[in-house]
C-alpha positions, 0 to 999 in steps of 0.5 A, spaced: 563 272 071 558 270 076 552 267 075 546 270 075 541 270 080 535 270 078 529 276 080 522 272 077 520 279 076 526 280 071 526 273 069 525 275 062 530 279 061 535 275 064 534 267 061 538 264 055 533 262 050 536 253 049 536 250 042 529 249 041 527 257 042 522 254 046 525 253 053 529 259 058 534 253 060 537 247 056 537 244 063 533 246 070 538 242 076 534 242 083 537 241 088 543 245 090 547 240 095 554 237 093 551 233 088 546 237 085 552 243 084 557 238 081 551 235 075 549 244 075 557 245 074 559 239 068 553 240 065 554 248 063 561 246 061 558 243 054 557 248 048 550 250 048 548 249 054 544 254 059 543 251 066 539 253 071 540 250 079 535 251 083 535 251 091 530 252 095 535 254 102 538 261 102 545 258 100 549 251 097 549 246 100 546 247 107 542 240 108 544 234 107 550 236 104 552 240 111 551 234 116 556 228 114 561 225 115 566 229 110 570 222 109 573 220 102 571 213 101 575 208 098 569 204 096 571 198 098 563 195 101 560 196 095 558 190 090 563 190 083 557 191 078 554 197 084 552 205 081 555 205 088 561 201 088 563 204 081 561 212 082 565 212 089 571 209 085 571 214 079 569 220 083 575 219 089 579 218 083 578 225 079 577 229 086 585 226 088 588 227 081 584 234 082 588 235 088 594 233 085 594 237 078 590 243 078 592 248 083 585 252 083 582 245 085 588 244 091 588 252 093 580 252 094 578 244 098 583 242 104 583 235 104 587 229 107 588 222 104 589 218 112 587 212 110 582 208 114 582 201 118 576 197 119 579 192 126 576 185 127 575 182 135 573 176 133 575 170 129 569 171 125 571 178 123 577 176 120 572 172 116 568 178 114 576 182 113 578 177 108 571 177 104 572 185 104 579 184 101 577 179 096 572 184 094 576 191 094 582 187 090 575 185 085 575 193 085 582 196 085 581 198 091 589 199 096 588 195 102 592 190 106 592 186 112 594 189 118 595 183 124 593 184 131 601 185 134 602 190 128 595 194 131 597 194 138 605 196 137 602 201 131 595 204 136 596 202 142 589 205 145 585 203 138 583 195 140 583 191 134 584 183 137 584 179 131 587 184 126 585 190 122 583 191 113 587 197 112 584 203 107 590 206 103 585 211 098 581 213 105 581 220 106 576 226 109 575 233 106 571 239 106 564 238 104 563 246 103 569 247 100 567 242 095 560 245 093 563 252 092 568 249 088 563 246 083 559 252 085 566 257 082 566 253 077 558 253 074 558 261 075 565 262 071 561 258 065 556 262 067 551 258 069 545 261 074 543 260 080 536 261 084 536 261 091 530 261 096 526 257 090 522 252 091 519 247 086 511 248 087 509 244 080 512 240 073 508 239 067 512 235 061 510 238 055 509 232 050 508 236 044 514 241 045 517 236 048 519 241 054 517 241 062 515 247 064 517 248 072 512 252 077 517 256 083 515 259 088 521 265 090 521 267 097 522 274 097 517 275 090 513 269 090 510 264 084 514 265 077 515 259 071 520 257 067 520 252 061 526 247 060 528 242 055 531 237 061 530 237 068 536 233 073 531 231 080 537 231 085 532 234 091 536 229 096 532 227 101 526 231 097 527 226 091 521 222 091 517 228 093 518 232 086 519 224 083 511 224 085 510 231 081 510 228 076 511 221 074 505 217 075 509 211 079 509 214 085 514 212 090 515 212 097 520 216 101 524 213 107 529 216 112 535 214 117 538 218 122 544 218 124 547 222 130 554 225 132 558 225 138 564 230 140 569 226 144 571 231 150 575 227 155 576 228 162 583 227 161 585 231 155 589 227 150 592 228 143 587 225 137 593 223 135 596 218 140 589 215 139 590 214 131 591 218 125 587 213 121 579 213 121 577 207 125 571 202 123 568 196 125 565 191 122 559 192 120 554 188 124 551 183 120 544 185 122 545 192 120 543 197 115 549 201 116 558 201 117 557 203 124 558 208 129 566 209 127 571 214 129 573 220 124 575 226 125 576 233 121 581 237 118 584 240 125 584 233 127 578 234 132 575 226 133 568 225 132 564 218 133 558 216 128 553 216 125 549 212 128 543 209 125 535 211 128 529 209 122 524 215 122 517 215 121 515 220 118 512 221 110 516 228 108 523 230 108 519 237 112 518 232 118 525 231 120 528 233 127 535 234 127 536 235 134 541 229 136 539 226 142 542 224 148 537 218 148 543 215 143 548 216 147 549 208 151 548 204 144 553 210 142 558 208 147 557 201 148 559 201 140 565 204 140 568 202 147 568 195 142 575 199 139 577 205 143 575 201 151 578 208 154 572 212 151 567 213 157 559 216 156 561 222 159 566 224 155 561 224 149 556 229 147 552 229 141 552 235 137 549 235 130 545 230 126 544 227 118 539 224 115 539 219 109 534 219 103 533 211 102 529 209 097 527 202 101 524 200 107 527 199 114 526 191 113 528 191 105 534 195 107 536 189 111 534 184 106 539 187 100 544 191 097 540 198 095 543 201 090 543 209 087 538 209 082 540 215 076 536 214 071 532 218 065 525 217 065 524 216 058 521 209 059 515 213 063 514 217 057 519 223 060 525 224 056 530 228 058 527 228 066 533 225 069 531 222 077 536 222 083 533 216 088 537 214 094 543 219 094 546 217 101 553 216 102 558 215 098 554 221 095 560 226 098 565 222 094 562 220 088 558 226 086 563 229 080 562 221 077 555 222 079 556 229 075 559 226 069 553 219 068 548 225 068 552 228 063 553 223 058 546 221 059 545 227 055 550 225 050 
């Protein structure tokens, strides 16, 4: 069965009532992004449960979820004891094991398993590989050394002087085909859906206890609902409906990253170039992984993102128009590994924009973290928040489905 789309002026003859026979829904998700759709589809799987997504575009996953990098990460940088580290691991795990058991699954998301290298032009890059190693065997995470001899003879025109980390686990995949599986999968267990809905408002009803949610439909204006629980994973929005309701304000932060298209004068096949996604290493300065070679399922390259700190207050400011501004420190970054790349035959074609929930300063001092927590201690119980979903997001969102889940349980 397909879910059901909600019409506010028929919401009262379409809600499921939840367990308490005072709520619409045992859950309200908002945000309908990759993560959001995954937390949406396992939470309507449980006996009982009535879920309802709401996404305030015109479809799933068209923001965030719709500007990155669609790689499957390995999960190899992040600390052992990491919501990061761990969530990766198991979500490209279950979205591997999905791809190799479940026909469904493998008929509706395209994916590839390429591997990855992260190369080394100095002795001091070594360093940093070594260190990288040590941490992905901490993990479980397939690597090993590849030596420079082995690189050149292996990529001829992808320079690694001092060597390369090799990603066995690294993969790319469809951000959308992604999103409409767990989408399938909400509206076969006949979850619902409501689009073009923003959240305006949320009260905690303490004496209930439920929360009761104030949404603004764009074609029929203002309606309400009530809910046991509430799942914040607004994206870039977090922070903003985190601030609706908890008394512990937070302050949003936002980088953008921009891509560029890889058009040569002289064409010349992706794969004599390499059939690995290619990395720096990070610079030790940086808050990011650096402006690395991908490419997508057709084997199309692309170079990015970068990384542009924006100062702005809301998520509604963000301009995503790349700029050619960008262009010369793009260039600059990735001739470091591909020397025959020239600036003329990069183009930047769209940008992302991470939600950070530190600062520019903070992000360059320590490891930021996903934060997934219930607010019980706040006093909100049952209100779960989704802070600093960047990425690993894309491949940690079926783990990141499976933590909120068990909070409740």
């Amino acid at each position: 069965m397909l879910a059901r789309i909600i019409k506010p002026r028929k919401l009262s003859c379409h809600f499921q009532l939840a367990s308490r026979n005072y709520s619409d829904f045992s859950h309200v998700v908002i945000g309908g992004g990759v993560v959001g759709t995954a937390i949406a589809s396992e939470l309507q799987k449980v006996s009982g449960n009535s879920v309802l997504l709401v996404e305030k575009n015109q479809g799933l996953g068209l923001e965030t979820t719709s500007r990155n990098s669609e790689v499957i990460h390995a999960g190899l940088y992040y600390p052992p004891n990491s919501l990061k580290a761990q969530l990766c691991i198991k979500g490209k795990e279950k979205i591997y094991q999905a791809w190799d058991s479940d026909p469904n699954f493998k008929s509706q998301v395209p994916l590839r398993k390429c591997g990855k290298w992260v190369v080394a032009q100095s002795e001091s890059e070594i360093e940093y590989l070594e260190k990288l190693s040590k941490n992905a065997t901490d993990l479980k995470v397939p690597v090993s050394m590849i030596s420079a001899s082995m690189a050149a003879k292996k990529y001829p025109l992808i320079r690694a002087e001092a060597g390369a980390l090799e990603s066995h686990t690294t993969g790319i995949i469809s951000a959308h085909d992604l999103t409409h599986y767990y989408q399938s999968v909400f509206e076969i267990n006949e979850g619902t859906v409501s689009l073009n809905t923003t959240l305006k408002d949320i009260q905690f009803n303490q004496g209930v206890p439920n929360y009761t949610l104030n949404l603004f439909d764009d074609e029929n204006g203002e309606f309400e609902i009530q809910a046991d629980n509430v799942i914040n994973a607004a994206g870039l929005y977090a922070a903003e409906i985190s601030n609706l309701l908890l008394p512990n304000k937070i302050s949003p932060y936002f980088a953008k990253g921009t891509y560029f298209s890889f058009e040569p004068e002289t064409p010349i096949s992706s794969s004599k170039i390499t059939e690995v996604l290619i990395y720096p290493c990070p610079n030790p300065n940086a808050s990011s992984l650096g402006t690395h070679l991908t490419f997508d399922l057709g084997g199309q390259l692309r170079f990015g993102p970068d990384l542009e700190w924006l100062d702005i207050e809301r998520a509604e400011q963000i301009d995503y128009t790349p700029s050619s501004d960008n262009l010369q420190a793009a260039y600059e970054a990735i001739k470091t590994y591909l020397p025959l790349i020239t600036p003329q035959a990069l183009h930047p074609t769209y940008s992302g924009v991470r939600p950070k929930v530190v600062s520019e300063i903070e992000n360059k001092k320590a490891f930021a973290d996903f934060i997934i927590r219930d607010e019980k201690n706040q006093g909100f119980a049952g209100f779960v928040n989704l802070l600093g979903i960047e990425s690993p997001g894309l491949t940690a969102s079926w783990s990141i489905a499976d933590y909120v889940r068990d909070i409740y349980h």
